[in-house]
C-alpha positions in Angstrom: 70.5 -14.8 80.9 66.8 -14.1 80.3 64.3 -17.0 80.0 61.3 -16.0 78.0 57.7 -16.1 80.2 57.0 -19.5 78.5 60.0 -20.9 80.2 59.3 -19.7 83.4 55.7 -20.8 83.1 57.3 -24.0 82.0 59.9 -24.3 84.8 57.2 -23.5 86.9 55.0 -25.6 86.2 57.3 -28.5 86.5 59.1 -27.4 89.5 55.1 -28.1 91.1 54.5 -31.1 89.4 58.1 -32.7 90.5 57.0 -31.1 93.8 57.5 -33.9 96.2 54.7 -32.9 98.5 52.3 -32.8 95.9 52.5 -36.4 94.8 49.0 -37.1 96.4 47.3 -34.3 95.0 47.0 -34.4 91.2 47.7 -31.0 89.4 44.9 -29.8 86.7 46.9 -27.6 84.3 44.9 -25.9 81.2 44.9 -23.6 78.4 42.9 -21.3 77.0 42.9 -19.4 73.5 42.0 -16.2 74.0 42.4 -15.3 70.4 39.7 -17.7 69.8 37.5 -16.2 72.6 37.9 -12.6 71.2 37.5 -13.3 67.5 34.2 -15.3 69.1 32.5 -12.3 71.0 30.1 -10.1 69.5 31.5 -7.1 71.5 34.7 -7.5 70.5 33.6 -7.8 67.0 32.1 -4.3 67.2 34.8 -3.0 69.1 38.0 -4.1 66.3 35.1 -2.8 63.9 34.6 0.3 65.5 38.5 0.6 65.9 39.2 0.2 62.2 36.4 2.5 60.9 38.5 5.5 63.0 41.8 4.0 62.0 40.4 4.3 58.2 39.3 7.6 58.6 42.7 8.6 60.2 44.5 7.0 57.6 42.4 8.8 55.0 43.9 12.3 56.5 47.0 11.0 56.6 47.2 10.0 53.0 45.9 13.9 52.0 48.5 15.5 54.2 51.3 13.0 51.9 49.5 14.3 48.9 49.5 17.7 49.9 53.2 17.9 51.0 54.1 15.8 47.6 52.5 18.5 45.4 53.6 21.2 47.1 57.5 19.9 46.6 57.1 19.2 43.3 55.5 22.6 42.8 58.8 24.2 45.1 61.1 21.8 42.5 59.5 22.9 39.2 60.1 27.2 40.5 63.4 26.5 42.6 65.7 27.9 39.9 64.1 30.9 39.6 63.5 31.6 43.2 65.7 33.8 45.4 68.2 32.2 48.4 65.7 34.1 50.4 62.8 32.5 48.8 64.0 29.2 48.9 65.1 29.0 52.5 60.6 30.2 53.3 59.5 27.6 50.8 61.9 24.6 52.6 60.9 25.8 55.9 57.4 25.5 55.3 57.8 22.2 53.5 59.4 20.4 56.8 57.1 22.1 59.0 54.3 20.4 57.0 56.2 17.1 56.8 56.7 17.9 61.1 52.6 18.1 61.3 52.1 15.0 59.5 54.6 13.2 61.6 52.9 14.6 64.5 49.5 13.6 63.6 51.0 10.2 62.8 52.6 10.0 66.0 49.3 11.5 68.1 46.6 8.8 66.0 48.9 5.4 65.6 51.6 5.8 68.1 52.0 3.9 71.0 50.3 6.2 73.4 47.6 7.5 70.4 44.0 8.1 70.0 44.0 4.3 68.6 46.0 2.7 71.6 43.8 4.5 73.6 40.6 3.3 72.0 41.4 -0.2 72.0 42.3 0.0 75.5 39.3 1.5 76.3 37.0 -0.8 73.8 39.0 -4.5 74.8 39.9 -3.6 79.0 35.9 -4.4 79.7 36.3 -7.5 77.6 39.4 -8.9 78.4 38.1 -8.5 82.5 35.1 -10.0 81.6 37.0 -12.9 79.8 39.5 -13.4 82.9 36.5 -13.2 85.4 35.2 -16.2 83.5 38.2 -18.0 82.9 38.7 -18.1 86.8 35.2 -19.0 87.2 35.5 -21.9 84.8 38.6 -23.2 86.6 36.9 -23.1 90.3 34.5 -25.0 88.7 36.2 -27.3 87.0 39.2 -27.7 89.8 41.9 -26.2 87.8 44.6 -25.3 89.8 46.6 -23.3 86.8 45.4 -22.4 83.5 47.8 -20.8 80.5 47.0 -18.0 77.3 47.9 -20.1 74.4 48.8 -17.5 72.0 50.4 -15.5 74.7 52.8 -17.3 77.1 51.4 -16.0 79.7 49.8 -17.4 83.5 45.9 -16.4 83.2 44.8 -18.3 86.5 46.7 -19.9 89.8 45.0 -21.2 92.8 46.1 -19.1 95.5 47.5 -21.7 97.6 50.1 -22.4 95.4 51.1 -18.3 95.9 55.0 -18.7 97.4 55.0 -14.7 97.1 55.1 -14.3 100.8 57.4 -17.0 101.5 59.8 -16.6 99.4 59.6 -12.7 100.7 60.0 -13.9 104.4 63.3 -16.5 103.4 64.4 -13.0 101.6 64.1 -10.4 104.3 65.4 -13.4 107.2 68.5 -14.4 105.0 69.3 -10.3 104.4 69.6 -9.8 108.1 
């Protein structure tokens, strides 16, 4: 059964709070929005601006490469009857080998590992460290000992001394023996 990373966070969170230990020491749990934060930056203003002006322009060759191939096979429909099997078989070939370079180029600007991915990586990575840099910054300051992404479940900060990486390694590697 998979729990979605809210749950854990969730599960998490309380299993620390229940934490019998810890009753003492009060827990300072917060969130963050980091939507907010990025609609809020000037550089990340540029950046998605930057990242749509390409994305436009890449959609603009797109759009004449589907033009292109749809006057091209209504040109191949209109002489088909009067064309040869010979004929025919060089006019379809080239038609899905432009239909193959435009899937291509859709593939190499907008797909997952394209020229866009790859921008925004390289436009929002300075940002988003940035961001996290302050976040944990913020919560030193301000005592938090966990703070959460709103919009994405997701664990943006821990105090290290709630880390059980190593011990739960060590109860691991001693119960395997």
């Amino acid at each position: 059964m998979k729990f979605s990373t809210l749950t854990l966070i969730a599960l998490f969170v309380c299993m620390i709070m229940s934490n019998q230990k810890m009753n003492a020491q009060t827990q300072k749990i917060g969130y963050v929005d980091t939507e907010v934060i990025l609609k809020q930056l000037p550089e990340a203003q540029e950046a998605d601006k930057k990242l749509k002006e390409v994305a436009t322009k890449f959609q603009d060759t797109l759009v004449a490469m589907q033009k292109d191939l749809s006057e091209k096979l209504e040109q191949y429909k209109k002489q088909e009857s009067m064309m040869t099997v010979d004929a025919k078989k060089k006019e379809e070939d080239m038609l899905k080998n432009i239909q193959q370079s435009m899937l291509q180029y859709q593939e190499e600007k907008f797909g997952n590992t394209g020229e866009i991915r790859k921008m925004q990586e390289s436009f929002l990575t300075p940002i988003r460290d940035r961001i996290l840099l302050t976040i944990k910054e913020v919560s030193k300051d301000e005592k938090f000992n966990f703070i959460l992404d709103k919009v994405n479940p997701a664990l943006l900060y821990a105090d290290d001394k709630f880390d059980l990486t190593f011990k739960v390694l060590d109860k691991i590697r001693r119960n395997s023996k």
